[in-house]
C-alpha positions as CSV (number, residue, x, y, z in Angstrom):
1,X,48.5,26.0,200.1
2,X,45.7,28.9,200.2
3,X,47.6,30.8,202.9
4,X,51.1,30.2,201.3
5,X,49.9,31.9,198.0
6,X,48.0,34.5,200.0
7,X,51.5,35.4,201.6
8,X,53.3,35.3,198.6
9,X,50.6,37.7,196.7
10,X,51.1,39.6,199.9
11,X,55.0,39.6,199.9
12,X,54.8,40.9,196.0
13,X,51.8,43.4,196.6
14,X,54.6,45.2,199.8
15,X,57.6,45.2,196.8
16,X,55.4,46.6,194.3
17,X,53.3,49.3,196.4
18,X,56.3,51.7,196.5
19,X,57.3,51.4,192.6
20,X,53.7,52.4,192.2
21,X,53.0,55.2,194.6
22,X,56.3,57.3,193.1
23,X,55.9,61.0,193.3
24,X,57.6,63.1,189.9
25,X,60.1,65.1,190.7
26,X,60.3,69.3,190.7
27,X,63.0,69.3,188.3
28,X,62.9,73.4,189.1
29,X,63.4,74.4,192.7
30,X,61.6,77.8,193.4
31,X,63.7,81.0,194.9
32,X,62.1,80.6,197.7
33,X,62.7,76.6,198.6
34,X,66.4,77.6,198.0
35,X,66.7,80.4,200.5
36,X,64.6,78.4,202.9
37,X,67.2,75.5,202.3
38,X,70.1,78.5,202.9
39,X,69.1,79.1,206.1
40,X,68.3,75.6,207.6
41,X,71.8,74.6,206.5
42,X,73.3,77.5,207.6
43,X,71.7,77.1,210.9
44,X,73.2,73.8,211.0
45,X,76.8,74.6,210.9
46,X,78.9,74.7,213.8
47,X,80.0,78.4,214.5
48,X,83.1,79.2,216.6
49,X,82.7,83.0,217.2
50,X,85.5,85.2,215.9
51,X,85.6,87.6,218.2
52,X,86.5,85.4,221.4
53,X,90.2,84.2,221.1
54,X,91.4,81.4,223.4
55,X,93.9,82.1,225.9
56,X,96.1,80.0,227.7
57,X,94.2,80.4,231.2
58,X,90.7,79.9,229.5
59,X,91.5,76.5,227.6
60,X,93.4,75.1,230.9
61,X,90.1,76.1,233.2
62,X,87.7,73.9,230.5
63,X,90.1,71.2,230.3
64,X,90.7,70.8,233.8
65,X,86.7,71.1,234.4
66,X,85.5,68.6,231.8
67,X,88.4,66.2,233.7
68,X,86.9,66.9,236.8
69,X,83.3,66.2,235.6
70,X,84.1,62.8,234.2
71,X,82.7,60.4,236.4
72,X,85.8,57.9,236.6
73,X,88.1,60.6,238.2
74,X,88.3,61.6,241.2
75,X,88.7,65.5,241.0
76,X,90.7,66.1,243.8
77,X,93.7,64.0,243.0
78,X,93.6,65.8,239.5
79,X,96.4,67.7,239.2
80,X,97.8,69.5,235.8
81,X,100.9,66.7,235.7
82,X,98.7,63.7,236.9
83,X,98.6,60.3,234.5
84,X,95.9,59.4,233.4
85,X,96.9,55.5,233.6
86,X,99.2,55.0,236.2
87,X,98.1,58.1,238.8
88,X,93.9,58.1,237.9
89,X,93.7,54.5,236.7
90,X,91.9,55.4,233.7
91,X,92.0,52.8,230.9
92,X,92.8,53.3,226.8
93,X,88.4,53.5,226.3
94,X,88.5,56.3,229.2
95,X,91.0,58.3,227.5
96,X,88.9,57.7,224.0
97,X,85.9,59.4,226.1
98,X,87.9,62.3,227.2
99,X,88.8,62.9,223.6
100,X,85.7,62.8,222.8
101,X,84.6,65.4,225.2
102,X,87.3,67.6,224.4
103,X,86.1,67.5,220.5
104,X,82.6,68.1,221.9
105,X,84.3,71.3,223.8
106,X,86.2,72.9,221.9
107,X,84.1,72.0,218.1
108,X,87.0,70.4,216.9
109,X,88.5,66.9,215.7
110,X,91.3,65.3,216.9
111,X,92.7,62.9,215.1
112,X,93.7,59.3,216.7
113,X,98.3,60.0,216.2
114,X,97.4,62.8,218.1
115,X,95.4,61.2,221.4
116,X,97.4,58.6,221.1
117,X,99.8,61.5,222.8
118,X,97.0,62.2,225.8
119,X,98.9,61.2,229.2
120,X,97.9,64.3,231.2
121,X,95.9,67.1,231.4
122,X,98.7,69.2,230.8
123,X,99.4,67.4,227.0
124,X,95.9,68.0,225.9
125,X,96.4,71.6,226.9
126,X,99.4,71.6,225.0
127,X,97.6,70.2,222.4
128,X,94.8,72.6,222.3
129,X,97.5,75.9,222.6
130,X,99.3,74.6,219.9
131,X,96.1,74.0,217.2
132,X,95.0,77.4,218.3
133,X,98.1,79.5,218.5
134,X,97.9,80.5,221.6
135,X,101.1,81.4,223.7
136,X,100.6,81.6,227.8
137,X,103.4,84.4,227.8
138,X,101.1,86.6,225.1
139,X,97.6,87.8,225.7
140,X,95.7,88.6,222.8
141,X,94.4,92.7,222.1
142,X,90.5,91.8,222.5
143,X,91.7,89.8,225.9
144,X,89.5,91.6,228.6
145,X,91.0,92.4,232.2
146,X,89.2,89.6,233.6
147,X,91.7,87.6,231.8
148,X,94.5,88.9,232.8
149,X,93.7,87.9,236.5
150,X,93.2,84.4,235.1
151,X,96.8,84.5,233.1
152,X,98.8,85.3,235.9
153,X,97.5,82.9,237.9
154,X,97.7,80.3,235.5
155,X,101.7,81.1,235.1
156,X,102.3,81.0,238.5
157,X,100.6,77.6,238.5
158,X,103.1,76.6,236.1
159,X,106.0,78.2,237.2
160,X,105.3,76.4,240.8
């Protein structure tokens, strides 16, 4: 019976110990705490750089590399037009991973109606040109030379 109450003053005392040991509240936040709070969050955010513009050759070499790096494909019988189901075997949780991965890539969300559309590498692409207007026939102004290597590379690649 001792122990029981012992426990029970015990029980009451844990409750009661954080109503008691309640700091007030600065109800006026110094110029300085604000700025310092500016800058954490702002070092927070996700920043996608304006001056690097996607191009057509650039998103199909990530895309095709992240496919290559994941684990349950095998990265030589990954070709631009290959299924994910029926030619890599991959099932509906595998293709929720590669979404994922692409989000990760390219700091964006993609919403479920539209990976519902992911059968090959080639519609996520698609998907990706399209959310970033970016056209494999047009190559942006601030596109270096090195690009323009990759582009016409990449439209032989389609064309072939």
């Amino acid at each position: 019976m001792l122990s029981s109450t012992i426990r029970l003053l015990m029980r009451s005392a844990s409750l009661m110990r954080p109503m008691i040991t309640v700091r007030p509240l600065s109800i006026k936040p110094t110029l300085m705490n604000l700025n310092e709070k500016r800058k954490l969050l702002i070092n927070e955010i996700p920043r996608r750089w304006s001056h690097v513009h996607y191009t057509y050759p650039m998103i199909e070499s990530r895309v095709m590399l992240l496919l290559r790096l994941f684990d349950k494909i095998d990265p030589n019988s990954l070709k631009l037009d290959s299924r994910f189901v029926q030619d890599l075997g991959l099932d509906s949780l595998d293709i929720v991973e590669i979404t994922a991965a692409v989000e990760d890539e390219f700091w964006t969300e993609i919403p479920e109606v539209d990976s519902d559309h992911f059968t090959t590498p080639r519609n996520i692409i698609q998907y990706l040109c399209d959310k970033y207007d970016v056209y494999e026939h047009i190559e942006p102004i601030s596109a270096g030379k090195e690009y323009l290597k990759e582009a016409k590379e990449a439209a032989d690649r389609a064309h072939h």
